[in-house]
PDB file of N, CA, C and O in Angstrom:
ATOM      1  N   UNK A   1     155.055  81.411 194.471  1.00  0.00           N
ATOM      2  CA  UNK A   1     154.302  82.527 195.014  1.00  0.00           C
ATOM      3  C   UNK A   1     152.831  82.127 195.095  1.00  0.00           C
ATOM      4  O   UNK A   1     152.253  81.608 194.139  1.00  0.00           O
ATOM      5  N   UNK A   2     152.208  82.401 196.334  1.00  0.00           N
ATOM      6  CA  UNK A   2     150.523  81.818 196.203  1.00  0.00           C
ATOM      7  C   UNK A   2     150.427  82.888 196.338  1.00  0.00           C
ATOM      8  O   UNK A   2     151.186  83.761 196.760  1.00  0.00           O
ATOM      9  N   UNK A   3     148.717  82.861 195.696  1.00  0.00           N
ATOM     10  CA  UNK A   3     148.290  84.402 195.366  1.00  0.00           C
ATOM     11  C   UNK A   3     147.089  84.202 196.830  1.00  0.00           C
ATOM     12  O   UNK A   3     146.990  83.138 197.440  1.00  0.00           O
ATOM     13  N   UNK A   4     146.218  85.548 197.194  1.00  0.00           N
ATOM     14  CA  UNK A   4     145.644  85.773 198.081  1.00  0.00           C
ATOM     15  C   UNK A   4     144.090  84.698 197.950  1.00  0.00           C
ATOM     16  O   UNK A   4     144.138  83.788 197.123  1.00  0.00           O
ATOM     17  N   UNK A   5     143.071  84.835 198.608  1.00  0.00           N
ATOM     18  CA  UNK A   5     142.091  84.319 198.654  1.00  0.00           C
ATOM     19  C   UNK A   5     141.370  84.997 197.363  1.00  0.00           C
ATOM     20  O   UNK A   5     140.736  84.517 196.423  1.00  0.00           O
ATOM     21  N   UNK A   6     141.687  86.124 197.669  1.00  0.00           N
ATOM     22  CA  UNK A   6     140.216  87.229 196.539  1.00  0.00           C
ATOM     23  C   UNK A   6     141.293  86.802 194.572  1.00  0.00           C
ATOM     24  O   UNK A   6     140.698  86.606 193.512  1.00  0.00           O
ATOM     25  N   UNK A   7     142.475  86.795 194.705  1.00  0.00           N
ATOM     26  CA  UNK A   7     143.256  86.804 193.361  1.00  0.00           C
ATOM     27  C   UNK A   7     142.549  85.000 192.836  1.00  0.00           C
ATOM     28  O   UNK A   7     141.767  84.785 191.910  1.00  0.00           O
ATOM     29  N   UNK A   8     143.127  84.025 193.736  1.00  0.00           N
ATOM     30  CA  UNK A   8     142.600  82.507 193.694  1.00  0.00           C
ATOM     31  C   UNK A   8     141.354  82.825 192.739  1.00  0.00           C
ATOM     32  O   UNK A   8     141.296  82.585 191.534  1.00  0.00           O
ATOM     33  N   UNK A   9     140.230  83.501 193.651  1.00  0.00           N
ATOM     34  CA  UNK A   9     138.666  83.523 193.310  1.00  0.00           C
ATOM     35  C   UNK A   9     138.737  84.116 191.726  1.00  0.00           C
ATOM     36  O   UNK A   9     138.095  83.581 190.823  1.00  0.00           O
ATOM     37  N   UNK A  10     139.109  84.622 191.634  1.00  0.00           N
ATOM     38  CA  UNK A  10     139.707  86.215 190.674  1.00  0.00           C
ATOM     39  C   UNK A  10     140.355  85.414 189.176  1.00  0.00           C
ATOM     40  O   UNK A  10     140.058  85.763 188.034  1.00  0.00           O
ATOM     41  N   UNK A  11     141.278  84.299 189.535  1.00  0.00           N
ATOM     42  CA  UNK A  11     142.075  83.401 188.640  1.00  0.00           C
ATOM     43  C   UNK A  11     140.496  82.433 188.211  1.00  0.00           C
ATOM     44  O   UNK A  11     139.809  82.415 187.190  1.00  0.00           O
ATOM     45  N   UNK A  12     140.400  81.799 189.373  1.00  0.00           N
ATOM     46  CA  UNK A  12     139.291  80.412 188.812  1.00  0.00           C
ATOM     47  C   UNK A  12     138.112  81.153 187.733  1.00  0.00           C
ATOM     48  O   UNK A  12     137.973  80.631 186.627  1.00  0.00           O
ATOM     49  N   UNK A  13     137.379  82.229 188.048  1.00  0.00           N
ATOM     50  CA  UNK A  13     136.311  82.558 187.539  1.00  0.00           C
ATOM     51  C   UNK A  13     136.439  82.480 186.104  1.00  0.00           C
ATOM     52  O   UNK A  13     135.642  81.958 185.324  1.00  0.00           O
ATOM     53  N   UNK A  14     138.004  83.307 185.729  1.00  0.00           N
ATOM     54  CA  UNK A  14     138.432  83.813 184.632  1.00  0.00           C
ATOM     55  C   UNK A  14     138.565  82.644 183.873  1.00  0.00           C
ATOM     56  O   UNK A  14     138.301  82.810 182.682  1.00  0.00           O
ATOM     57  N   UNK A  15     138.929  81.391 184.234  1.00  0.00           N
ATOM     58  CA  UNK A  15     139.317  79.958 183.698  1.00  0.00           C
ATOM     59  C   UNK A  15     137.995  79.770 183.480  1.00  0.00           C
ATOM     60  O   UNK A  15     137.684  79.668 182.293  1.00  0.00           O
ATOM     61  N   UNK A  16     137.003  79.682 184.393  1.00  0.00           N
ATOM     62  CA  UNK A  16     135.564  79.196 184.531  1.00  0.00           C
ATOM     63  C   UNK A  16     134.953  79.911 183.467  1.00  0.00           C
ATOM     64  O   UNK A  16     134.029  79.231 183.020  1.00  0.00           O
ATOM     65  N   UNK A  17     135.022  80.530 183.125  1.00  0.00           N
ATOM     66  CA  UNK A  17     134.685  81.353 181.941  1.00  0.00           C
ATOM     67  C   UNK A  17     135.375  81.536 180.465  1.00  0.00           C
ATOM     68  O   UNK A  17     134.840  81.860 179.405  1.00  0.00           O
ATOM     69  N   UNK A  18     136.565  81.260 180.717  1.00  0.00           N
ATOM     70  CA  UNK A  18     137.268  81.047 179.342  1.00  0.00           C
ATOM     71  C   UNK A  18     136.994  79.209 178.918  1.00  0.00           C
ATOM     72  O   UNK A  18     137.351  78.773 177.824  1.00  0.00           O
ATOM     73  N   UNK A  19     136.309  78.296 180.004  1.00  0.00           N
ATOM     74  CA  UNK A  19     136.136  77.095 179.948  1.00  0.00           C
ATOM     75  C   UNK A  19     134.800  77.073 179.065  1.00  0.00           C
ATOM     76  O   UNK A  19     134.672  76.139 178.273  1.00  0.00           O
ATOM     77  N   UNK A  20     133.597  78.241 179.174  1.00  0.00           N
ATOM     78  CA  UNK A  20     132.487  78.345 179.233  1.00  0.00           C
ATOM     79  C   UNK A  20     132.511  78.594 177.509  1.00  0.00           C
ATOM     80  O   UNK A  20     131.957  77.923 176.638  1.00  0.00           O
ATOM     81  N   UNK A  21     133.370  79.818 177.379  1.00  0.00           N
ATOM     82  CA  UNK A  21     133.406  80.413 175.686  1.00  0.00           C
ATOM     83  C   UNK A  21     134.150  79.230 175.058  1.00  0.00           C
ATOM     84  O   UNK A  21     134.146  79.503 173.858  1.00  0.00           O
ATOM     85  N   UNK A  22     134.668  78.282 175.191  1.00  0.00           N
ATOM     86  CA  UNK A  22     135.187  77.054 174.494  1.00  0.00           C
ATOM     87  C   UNK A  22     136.164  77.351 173.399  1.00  0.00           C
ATOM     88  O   UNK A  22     136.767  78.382 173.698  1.00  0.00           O
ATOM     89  N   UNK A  23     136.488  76.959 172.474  1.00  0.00           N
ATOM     90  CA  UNK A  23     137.545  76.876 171.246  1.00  0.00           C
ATOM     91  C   UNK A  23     137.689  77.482 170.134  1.00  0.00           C
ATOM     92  O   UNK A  23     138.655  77.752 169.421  1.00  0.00           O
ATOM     93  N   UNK A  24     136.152  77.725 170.070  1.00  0.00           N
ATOM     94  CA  UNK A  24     135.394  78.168 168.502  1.00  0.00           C
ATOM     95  C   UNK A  24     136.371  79.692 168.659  1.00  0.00           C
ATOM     96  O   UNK A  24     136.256  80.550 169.534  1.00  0.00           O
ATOM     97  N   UNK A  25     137.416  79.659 167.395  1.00  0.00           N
ATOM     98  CA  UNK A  25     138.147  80.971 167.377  1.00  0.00           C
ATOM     99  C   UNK A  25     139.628  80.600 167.551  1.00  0.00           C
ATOM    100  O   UNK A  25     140.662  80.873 166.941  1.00  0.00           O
ATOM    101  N   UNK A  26     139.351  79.957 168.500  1.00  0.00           N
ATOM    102  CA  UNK A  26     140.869  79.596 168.477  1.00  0.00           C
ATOM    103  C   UNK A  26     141.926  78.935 167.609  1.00  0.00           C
ATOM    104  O   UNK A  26     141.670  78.287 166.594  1.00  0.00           O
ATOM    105  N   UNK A  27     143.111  79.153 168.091  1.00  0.00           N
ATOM    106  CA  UNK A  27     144.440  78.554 167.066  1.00  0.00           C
ATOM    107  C   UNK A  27     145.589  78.265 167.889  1.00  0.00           C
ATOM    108  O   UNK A  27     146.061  78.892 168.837  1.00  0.00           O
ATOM    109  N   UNK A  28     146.026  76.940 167.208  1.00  0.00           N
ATOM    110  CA  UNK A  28     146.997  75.907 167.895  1.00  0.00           C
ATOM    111  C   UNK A  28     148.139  77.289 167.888  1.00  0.00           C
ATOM    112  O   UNK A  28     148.194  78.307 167.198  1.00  0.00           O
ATOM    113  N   UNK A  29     149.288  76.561 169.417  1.00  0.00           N
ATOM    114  CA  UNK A  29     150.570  77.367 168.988  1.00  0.00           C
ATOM    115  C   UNK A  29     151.156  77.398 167.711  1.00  0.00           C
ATOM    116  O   UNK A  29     151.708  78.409 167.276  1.00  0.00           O
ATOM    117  N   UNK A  30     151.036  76.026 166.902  1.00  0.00           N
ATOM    118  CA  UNK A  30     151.830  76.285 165.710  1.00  0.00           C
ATOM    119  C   UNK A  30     151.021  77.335 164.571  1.00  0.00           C
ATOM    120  O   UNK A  30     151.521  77.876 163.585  1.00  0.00           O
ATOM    121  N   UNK A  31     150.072  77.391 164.904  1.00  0.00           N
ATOM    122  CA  UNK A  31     149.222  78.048 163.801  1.00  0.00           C
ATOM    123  C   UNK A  31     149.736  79.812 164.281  1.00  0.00           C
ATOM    124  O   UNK A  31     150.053  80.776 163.583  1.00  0.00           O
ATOM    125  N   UNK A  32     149.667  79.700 165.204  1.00  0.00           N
ATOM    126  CA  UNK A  32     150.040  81.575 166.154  1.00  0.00           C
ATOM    127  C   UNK A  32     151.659  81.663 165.296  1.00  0.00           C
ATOM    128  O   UNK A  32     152.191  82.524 164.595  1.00  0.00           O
ATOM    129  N   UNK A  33     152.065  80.299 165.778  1.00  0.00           N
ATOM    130  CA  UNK A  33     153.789  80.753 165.415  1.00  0.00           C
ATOM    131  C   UNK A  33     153.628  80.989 163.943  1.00  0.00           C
ATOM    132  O   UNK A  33     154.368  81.872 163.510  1.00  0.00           O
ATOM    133  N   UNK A  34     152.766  80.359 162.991  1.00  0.00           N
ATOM    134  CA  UNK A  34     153.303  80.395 161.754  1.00  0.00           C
ATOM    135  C   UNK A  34     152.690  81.889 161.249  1.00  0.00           C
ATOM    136  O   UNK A  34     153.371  82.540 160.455  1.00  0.00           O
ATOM    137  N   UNK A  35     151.434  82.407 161.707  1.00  0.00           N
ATOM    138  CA  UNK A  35     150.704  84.004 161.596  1.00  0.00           C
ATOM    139  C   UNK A  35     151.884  84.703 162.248  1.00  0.00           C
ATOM    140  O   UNK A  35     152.250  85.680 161.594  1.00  0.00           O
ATOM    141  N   UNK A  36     152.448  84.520 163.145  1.00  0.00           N
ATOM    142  CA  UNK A  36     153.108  85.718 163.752  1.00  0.00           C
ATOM    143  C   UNK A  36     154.627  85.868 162.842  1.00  0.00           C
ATOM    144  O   UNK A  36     155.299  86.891 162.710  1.00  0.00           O
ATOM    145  N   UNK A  37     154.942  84.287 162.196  1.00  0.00           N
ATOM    146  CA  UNK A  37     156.368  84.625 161.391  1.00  0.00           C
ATOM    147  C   UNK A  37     156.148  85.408 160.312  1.00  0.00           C
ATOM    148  O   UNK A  37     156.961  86.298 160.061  1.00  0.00           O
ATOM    149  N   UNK A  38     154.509  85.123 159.125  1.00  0.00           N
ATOM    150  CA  UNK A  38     154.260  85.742 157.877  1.00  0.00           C
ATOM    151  C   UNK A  38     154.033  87.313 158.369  1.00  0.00           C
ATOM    152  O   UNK A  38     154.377  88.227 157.619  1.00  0.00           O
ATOM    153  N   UNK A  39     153.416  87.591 159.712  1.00  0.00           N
ATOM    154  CA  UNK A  39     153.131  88.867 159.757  1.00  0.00           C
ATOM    155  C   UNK A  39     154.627  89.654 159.832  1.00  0.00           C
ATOM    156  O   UNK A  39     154.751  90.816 159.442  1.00  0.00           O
ATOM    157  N   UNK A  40     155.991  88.686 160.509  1.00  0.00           N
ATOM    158  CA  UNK A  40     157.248  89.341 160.944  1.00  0.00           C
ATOM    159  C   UNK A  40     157.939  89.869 159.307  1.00  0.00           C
ATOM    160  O   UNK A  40     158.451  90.925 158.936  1.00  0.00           O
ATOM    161  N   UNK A  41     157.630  88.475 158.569  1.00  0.00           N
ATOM    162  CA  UNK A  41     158.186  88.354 157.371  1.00  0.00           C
ATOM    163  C   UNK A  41     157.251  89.395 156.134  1.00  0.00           C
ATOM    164  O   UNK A  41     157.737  89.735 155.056  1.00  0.00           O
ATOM    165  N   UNK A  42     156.142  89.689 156.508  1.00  0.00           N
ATOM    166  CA  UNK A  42     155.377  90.207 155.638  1.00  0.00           C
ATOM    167  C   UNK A  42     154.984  89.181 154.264  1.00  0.00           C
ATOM    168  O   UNK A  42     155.259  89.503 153.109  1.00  0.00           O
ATOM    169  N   UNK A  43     154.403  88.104 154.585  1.00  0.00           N
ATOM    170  CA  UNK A  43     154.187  87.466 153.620  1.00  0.00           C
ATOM    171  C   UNK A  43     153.310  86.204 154.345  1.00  0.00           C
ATOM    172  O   UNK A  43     153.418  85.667 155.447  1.00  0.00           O
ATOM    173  N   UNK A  44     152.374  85.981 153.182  1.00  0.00           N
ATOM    174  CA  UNK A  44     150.914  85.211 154.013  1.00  0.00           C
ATOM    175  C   UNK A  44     151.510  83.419 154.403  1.00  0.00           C
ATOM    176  O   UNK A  44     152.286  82.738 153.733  1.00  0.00           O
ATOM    177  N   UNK A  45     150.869  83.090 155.593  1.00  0.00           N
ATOM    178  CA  UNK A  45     150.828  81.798 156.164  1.00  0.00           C
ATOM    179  C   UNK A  45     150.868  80.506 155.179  1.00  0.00           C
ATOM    180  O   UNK A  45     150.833  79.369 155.651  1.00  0.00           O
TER     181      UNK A  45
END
């Protein structure tokens, strides 16, 4: 599915900007998977 001209513009900016705020905060998938199992399980990472 290609998206329109204005969605394209609409996609890049959002990248262009999540490129801009960088890493600081972030967490690997395994780190998400292992928070999201202790939160399923109720018991810490």
């Amino acid at each position: 599915m290609s998206e329109s001209p204005a969605e394209d513009a609409w996609l890049n900016a959002l990248a262009d900007e999540a490129e801009l705020e960088g890493t600081e905060g972030s967490v690997s998938i395994d780190e998400m998977r292992a928070k999201l199992a202790a939160a399923l399980t109720g018991s810490s990472p």
